[in-house]
C-alpha positions in Angstrom: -9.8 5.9 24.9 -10.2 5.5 21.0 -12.1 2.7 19.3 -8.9 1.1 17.9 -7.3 1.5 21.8 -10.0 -0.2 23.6 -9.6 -3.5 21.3 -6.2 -3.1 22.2 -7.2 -3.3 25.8 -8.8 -6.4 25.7 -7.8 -9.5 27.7 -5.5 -12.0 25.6 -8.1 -14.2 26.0 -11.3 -12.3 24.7 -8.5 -11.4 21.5 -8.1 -15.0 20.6 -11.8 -15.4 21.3 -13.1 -13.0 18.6 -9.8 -13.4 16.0 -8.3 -10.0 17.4 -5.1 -11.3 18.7 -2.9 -9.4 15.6 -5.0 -7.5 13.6 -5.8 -4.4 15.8 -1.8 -4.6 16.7 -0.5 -4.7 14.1 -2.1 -1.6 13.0 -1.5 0.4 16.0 2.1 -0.5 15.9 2.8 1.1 12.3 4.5 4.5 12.9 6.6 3.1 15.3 8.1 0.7 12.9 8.6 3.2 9.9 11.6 4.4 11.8 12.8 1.0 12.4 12.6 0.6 8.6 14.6 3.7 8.2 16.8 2.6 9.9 17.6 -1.1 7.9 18.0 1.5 4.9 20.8 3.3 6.1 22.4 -0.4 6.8 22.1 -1.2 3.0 22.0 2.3 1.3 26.0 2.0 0.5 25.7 -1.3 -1.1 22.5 -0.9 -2.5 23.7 2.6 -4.8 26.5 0.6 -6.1 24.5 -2.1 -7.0 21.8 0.4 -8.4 25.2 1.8 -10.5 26.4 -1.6 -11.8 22.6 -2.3 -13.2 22.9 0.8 -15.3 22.0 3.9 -13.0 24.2 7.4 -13.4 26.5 5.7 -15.5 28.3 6.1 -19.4 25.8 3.1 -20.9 22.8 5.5 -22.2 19.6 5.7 -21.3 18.3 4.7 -17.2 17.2 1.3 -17.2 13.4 0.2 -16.9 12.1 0.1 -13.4 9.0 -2.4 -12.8 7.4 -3.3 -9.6 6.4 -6.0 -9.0 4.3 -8.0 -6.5 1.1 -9.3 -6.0 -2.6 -8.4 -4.5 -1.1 -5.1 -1.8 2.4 -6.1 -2.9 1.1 -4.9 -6.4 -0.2 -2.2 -4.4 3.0 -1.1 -2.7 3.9 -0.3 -6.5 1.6 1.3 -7.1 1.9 3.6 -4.2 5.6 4.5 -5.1 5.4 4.8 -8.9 4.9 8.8 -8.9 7.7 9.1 -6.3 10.6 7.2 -8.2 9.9 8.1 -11.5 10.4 11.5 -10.0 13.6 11.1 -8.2 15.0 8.5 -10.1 13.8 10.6 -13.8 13.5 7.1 -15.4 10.7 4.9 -16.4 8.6 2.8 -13.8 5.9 0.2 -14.4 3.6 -1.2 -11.4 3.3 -4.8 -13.0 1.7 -7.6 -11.3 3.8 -10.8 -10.4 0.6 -12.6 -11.9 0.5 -11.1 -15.2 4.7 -11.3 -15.5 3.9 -15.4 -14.7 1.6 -15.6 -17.7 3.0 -12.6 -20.1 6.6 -12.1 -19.2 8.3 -11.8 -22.8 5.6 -9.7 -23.8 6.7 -7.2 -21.4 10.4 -6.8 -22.8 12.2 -4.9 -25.1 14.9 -6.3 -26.9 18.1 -4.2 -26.3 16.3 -2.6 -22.7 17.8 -2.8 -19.4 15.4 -3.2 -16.5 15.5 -3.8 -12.9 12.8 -5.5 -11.1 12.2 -4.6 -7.6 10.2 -7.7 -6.2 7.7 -6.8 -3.0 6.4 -9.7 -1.1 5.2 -9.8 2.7 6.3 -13.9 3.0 8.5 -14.5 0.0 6.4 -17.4 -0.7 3.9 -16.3 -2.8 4.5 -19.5 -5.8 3.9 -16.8 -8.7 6.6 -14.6 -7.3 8.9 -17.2 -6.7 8.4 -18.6 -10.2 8.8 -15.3 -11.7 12.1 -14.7 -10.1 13.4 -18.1 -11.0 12.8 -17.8 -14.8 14.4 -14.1 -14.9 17.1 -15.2 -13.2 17.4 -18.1 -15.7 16.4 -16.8 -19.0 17.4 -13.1 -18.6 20.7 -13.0 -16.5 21.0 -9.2 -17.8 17.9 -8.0 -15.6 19.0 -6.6 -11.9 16.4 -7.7 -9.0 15.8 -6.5 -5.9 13.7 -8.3 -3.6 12.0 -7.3 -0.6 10.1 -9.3 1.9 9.3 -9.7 4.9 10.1 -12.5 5.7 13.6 -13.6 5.6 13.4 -17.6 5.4 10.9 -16.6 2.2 12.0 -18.7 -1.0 12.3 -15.2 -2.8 15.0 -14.2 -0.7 16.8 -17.3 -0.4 17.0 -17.9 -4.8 18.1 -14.0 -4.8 20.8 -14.7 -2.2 24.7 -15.2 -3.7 23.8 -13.8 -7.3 25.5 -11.2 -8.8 22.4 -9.7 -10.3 20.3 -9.8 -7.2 19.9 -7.5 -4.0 17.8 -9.4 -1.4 17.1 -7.5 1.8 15.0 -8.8 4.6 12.5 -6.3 6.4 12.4 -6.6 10.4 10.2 -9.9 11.1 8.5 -7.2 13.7 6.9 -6.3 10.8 5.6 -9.8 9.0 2.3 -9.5 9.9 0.4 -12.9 11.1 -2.7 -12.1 10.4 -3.7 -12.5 7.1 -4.8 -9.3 5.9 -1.3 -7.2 5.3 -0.9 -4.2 7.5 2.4 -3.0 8.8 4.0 -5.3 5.6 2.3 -3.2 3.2 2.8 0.1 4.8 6.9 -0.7 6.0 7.8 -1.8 2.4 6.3 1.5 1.1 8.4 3.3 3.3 11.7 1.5 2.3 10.7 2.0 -1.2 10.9 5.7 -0.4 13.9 5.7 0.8 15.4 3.5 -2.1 13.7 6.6 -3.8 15.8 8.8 -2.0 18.8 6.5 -1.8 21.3 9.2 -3.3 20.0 11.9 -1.4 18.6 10.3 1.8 19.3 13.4 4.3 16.1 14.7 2.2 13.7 11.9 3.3 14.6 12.0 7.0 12.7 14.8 8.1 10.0 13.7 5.9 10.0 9.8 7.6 9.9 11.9 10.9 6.5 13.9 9.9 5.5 10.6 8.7 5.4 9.4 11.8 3.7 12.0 13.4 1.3 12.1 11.1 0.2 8.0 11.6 0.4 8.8 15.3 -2.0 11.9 15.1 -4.2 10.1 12.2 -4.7 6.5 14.0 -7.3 7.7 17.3 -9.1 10.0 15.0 -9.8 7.3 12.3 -10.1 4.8 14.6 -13.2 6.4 16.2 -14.5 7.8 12.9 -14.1 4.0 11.1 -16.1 2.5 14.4 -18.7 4.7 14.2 -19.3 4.6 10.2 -18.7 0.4 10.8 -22.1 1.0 13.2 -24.3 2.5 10.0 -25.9 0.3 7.2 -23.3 1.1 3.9 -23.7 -1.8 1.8 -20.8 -0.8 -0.5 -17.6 1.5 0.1 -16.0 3.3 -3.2 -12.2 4.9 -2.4 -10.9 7.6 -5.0 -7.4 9.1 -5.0 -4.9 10.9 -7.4 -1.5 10.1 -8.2 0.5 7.9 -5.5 -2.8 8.7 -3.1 -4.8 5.9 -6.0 -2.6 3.4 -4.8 -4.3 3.7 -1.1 -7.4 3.7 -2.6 -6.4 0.2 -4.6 -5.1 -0.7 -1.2 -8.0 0.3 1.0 -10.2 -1.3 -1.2 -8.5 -4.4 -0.9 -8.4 -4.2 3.1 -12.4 -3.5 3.3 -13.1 -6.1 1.3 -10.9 -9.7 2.2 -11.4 -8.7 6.5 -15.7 -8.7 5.1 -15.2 -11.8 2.7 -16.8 -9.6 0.6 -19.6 -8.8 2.4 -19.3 -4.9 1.8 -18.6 -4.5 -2.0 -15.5 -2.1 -3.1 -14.5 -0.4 -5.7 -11.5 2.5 -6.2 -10.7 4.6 -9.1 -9.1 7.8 -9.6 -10.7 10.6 -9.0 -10.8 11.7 -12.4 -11.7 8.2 -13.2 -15.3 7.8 -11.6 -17.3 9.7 -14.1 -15.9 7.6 -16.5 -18.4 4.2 -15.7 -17.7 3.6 -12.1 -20.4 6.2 -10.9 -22.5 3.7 -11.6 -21.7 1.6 -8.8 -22.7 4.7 -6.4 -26.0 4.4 -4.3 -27.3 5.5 -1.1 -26.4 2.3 0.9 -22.4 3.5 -0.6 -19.5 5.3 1.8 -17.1 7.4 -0.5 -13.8 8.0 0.8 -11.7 10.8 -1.0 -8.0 10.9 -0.3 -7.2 14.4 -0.9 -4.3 15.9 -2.8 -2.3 18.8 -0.7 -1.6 19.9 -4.6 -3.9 23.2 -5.4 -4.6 22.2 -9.1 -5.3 18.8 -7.8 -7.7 19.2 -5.4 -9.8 21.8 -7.4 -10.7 18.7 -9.3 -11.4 16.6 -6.4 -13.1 19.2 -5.0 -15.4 19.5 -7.9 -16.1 15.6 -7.7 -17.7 16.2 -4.3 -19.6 18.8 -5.6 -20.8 16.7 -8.4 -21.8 13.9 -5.6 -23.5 16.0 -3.8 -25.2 17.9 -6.4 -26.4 13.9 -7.6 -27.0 12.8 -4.0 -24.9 9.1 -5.4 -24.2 8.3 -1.9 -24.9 8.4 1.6 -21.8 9.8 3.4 -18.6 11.3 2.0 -15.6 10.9 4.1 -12.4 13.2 2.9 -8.8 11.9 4.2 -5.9 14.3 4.7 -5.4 17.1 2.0 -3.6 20.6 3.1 -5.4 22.1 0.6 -6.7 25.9 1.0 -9.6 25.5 -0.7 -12.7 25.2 1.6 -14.9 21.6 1.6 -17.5 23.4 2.4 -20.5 20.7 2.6 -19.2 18.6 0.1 -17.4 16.5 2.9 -19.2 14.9 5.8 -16.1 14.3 7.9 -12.5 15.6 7.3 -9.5 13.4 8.4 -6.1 15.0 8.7 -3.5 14.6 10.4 -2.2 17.8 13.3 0.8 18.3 12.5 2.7 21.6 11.4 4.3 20.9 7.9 2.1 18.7 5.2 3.7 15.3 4.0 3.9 15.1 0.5 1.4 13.4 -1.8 4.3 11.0 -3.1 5.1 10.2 0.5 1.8 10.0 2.4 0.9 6.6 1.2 1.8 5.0 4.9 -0.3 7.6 6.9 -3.3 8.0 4.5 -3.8 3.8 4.3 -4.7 3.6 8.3 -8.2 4.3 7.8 -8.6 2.2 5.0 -7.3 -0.3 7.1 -9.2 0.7 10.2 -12.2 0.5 8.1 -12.2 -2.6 7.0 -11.0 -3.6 11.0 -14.7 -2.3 12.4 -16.5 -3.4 9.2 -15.0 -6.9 9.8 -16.3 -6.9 13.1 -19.7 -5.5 12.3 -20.0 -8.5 10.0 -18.8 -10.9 12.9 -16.3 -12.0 11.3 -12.9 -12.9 12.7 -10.4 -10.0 11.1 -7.0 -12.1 11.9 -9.0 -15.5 9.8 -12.0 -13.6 7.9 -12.2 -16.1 5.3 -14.4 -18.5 7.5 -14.8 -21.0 4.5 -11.0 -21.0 3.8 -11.8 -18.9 0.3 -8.2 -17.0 1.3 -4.9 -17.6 3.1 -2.4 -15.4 4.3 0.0 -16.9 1.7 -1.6 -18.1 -1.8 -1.3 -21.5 -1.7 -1.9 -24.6 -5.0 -0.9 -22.7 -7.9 0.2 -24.7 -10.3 3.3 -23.2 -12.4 3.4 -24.5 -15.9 6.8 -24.3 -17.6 
């Protein structure tokens, strides 16, 4: 039985005891969901490419419209993690743009004369700056096309979405609204309908990819279960997560996860992988645990590769942990452990998002506990809630 299965194997009662009840759940349950989420696509996929061709897409009026994403804290994140993969597919521009930043610098962010659609992530759909940001677009600029995407579908995004003309709302299973409050199967079930809005013209593509998706969360969860327990059991102090391309949005992510289920009592940081030399080696020591997610992409992960030499070579830190990565090129000593998934045919960078963020999220699961902390309420002095609550929106 692994370390994330024997929590799962506690009484009900020892769960609500030591703040387990959802946490350890809800990320067991994720690849079983991601086919649930498939699933809702196809329901909307019809209705959502026409409304994708009334805001602009394929159609006589010039130039693709502007994509941004937007949401906040891992709803930024989910974003992030699907940037690469539209801009791609969709051959338009995308922007990962905070909800917080459009609150406070909105017109400064459009073009006269542009079209945009913003696509809205949010796990309750009652985060106040995404609400607010949605009202005012909806009231000042008719012209931009939303689509919202929560999680929740009582949220107050979904509900001033619902009945106008330039606004797709869809509802994710509530199966997948996580209770606890750090997100989980939210963050990684919205990436995975982003990928299929990705695909949404050529969806029989991104089925047998969903399906190795799967399989490769199933096969990934026991082995970094028992790997994040035992590196929960050593002394880091600090945890630094690198990726490149969609795989930095899991580091942003896993960064995120580590450090609210602590309340910051292991310091994070992420960067690219190209990034760290750039200032952020500073950070490294030999209380640090460095987590590489790997690129499957040969060019790519000659330059990853070459970062863990450098580490090495420096001796910055005290363990180096390398996640997924199909890569021919040999690790050599340059990784202390190697996490991939066992399954035949590699996922795709732009797609492995969902798989690769399990041991970010496992991590900060065991360091939570290490801490004796609560993971489902780890904010003992209330510093966070599970939905951002008294901010004030100024006009």
């Amino acid at each position: 039985m692994d370390a994330l299965a024997k929590l799962l194997d506690l009484s009900r009662e020892e769960k609500i005891e030591r703040g387990l009840l959802f946490t350890p759940a809800e990320i067991a349950q994720q690849p079983a969901t991601w086919e649930s989420t498939f699933s809702i696509f196809q329901k909307h996929r019809m209705r959502l490419a026409a409304f994708l061709g009334d805001a602009g897409f394929s159609g006589p009026m010039g130039p693709e419209p502007t994509v941004f994403f937007i949401g906040a804290g891992s709803s930024d994140y989910v974003g992030r993690s699907l940037v690469h993969l539209l801009r791609r597919l969709w051959k338009c521009e995308v922007i990962a743009i905070p909800g917080t930043s459009l609150l406070t610098h909105g017109e400064q962010w459009l073009i006269p004369g542009q079209r945009y659609v913003w696509i809205s992530f949010s796990r309750s759909g009652d985060s106040p700056e995404g609400v607010s940001v949605i009202e005012k677009a909806l009231g000042s600029h008719p012209d931009i096309h939303h689509i919202v995407m929560s999680c929740n579908s009582e949220g107050r995004m979904i509900r001033c979405a619902a009945g106008k003309p330039q606004a797709f709302a869809v509802a994710l299973d509530d199966a997948v609204n996580d209770r606890a409050l750090a997100m989980t199967r939210s963050f990684s079930n919205m990436v995975v309908f982003g990928q299929c809005m990705a695909h949404v013209r050529h969806l029989a593509h991104y089925e047998p990819i969903l399906h190795r998706l799967v399989e490769a969360g199933k096969s990934l969860l026991p082995q970094a279960a028992d790997a994040a327990a035992a590196l929960a059991a050593e002394p880091y102090e600090r945890v630094c997560f690198v990726g490149s391309g969609a795989l930095e949005g899991v580091a942003v992510e896993s960064a995120l996860k580590v450090l609210e289920l602590t309340a910051g009592r292991i310091l994070t940081t992420w960067e690219s992988v190209m990034g760290l030399r750039h200032g952020p080696m500073a950070a490294l020591d030999k209380t640090t645990l460095l987590v590489a997610f790997l690129s499957s992409d040969e060019k790519v992960a000659r330059y990853e590769r070459d970062l863990l030499q450098e580490l090495v070579r420096k001796r910055l830190v005290k363990t180096q942990i390398a996640v997924g990565g199909h890569s021919q090129l040999p690790l050599d000593d340059f990784a202390d452990h190697n996490l991939s998934p066992d399954i035949g045919t590699a996922v795709p960078d732009d797609c492995r998002p969902p798989a690769d963020v399990l041991f970010g999220q496992l991590l900060g699961l065991f360091f939570s506990l290490r801490c004796t902390l609560m993971p489902d309420r780890p904010s003992p002095d209330g510093v966070l809630s599970r939905v951002v609550q008294n901010v004030k929106i100024y006009a």
